[in-house]
C-alpha positions as CSV (number, residue, x, y, z in Angstrom):
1,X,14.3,9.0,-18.7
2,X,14.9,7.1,-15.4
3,X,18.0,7.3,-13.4
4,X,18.5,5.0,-10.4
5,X,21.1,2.9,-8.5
6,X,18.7,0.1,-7.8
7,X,18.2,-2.6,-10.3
8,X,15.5,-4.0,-9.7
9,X,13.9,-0.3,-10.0
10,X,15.5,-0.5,-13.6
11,X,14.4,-3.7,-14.1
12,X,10.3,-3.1,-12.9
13,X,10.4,0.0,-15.0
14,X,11.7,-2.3,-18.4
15,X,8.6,-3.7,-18.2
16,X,6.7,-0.6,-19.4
17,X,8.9,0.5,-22.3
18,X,7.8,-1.4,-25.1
19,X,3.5,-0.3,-24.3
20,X,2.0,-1.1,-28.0
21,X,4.2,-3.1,-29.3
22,X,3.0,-6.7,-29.7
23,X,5.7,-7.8,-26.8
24,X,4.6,-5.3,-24.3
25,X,4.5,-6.6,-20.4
26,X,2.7,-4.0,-18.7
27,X,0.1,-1.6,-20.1
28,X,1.1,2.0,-20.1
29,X,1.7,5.3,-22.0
30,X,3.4,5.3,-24.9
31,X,5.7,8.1,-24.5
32,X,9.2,7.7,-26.3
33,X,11.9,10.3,-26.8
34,X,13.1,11.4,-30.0
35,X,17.3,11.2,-30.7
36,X,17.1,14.7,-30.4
37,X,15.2,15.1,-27.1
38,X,17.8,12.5,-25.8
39,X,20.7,14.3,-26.6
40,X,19.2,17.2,-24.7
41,X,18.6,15.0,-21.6
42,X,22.0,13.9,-21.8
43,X,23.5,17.2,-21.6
44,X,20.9,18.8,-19.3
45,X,21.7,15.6,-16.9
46,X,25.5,16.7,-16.4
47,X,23.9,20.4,-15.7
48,X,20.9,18.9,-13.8
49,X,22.4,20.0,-9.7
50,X,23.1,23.1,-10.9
51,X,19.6,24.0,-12.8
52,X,18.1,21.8,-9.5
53,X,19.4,24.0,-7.3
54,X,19.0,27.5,-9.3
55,X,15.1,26.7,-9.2
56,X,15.0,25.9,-5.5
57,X,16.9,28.9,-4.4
58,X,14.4,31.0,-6.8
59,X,11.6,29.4,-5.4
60,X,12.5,30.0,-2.1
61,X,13.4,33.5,-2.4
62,X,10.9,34.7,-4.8
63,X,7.8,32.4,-5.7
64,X,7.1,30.7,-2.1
65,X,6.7,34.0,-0.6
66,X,3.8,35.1,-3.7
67,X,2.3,32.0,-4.0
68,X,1.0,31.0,-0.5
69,X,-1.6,27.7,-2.1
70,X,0.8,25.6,-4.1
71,X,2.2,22.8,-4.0
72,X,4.3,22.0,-0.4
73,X,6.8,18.8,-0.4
74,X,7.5,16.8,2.4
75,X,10.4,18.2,4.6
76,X,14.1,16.8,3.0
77,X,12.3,16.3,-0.3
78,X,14.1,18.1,-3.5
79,X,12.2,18.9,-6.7
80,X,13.5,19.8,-9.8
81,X,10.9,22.1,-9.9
82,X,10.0,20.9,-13.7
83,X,6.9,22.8,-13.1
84,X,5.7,24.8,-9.8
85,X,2.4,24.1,-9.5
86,X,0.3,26.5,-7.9
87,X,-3.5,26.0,-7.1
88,X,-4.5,30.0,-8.0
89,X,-5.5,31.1,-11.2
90,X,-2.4,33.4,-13.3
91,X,-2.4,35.6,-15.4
92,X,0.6,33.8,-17.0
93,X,0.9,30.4,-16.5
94,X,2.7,27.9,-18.5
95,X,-0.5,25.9,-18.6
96,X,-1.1,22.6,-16.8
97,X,0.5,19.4,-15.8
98,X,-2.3,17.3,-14.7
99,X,-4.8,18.4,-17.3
100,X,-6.1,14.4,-18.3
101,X,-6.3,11.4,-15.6
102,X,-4.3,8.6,-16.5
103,X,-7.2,6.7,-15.7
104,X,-9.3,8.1,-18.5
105,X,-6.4,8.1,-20.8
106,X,-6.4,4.6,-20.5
107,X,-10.1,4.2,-20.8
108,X,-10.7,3.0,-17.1
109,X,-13.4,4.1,-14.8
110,X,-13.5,5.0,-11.3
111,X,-13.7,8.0,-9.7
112,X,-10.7,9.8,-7.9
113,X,-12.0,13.4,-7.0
114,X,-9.1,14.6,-5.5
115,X,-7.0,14.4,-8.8
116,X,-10.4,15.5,-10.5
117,X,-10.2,18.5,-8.4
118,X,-5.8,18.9,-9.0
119,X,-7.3,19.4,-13.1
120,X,-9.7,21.6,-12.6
121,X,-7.5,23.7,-10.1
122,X,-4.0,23.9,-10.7
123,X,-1.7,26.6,-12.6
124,X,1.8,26.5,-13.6
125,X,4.1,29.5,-12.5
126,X,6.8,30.3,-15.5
127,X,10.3,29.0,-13.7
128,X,12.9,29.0,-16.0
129,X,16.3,28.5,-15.6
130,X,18.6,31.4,-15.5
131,X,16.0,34.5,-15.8
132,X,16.4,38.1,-14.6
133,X,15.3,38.1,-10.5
134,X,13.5,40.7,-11.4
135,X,10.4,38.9,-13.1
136,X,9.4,37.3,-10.0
């Protein structure tokens, strides 16, 4: 799902929505929503500075504080914290994000090993919206 005030933003991103289908501009993944996925996103979306900002304040107070190597944004930058990625092995993670190159799911070479190495070495932290402080 994209969200943007800029049009031609909308409009570049058009051009990857119809991957494998005979009319497809721009070679890419075919990942569509289901009806009922969308419906989800629609509600989550009026929810979505709310959960945002739950995660952060979370993060902040809880998980940053643990979890010294992981993943550090650029200063001003917001995440929705969909996953917080953490480059330590866990006892329980929530698995990986990164765990195929989009390269090699598209069956193109070359050879990138910094995301090689992002793989091989990254863990998800469990963040979900609304637990008890006190699993953290």
């Amino acid at each position: 799902m994209l969200v943007s005030k800029h049009s031609g933003l909308i409009e570049f991103t058009k051009k990857f929505r119809n991957y494998g289908k005979f009319d497809h501009e721009v070679e890419g993944l075919n990942y569509r929503m289901s009806e009922f996925t969308a419906a989800l996103g629609v509600v989550q979306v009026d929810r979505m500075e709310e959960i945002t900002a739950w995660k952060n304040e979370v993060a902040q107070k809880y998980l940053d504080l643990k979890y010294t190597q992981r993943l550090k944004l650029p200063d001003g930058m917001v995440s929705g914290l969909y996953k917080y990625i953490v480059f330590e092995p866990i006892e329980k993670s929530t698995g990986k994000v990164y765990d195929k190159l989009c390269h090699t799911i598209m069956k193109r070479s070359g050879s990138f090993p910094n995301a090689e190495w992002i793989t091989q070495n990254h863990w998800c932290v469990p963040l979900y919206y609304n637990p008890t402080p006190s699993q953290y």
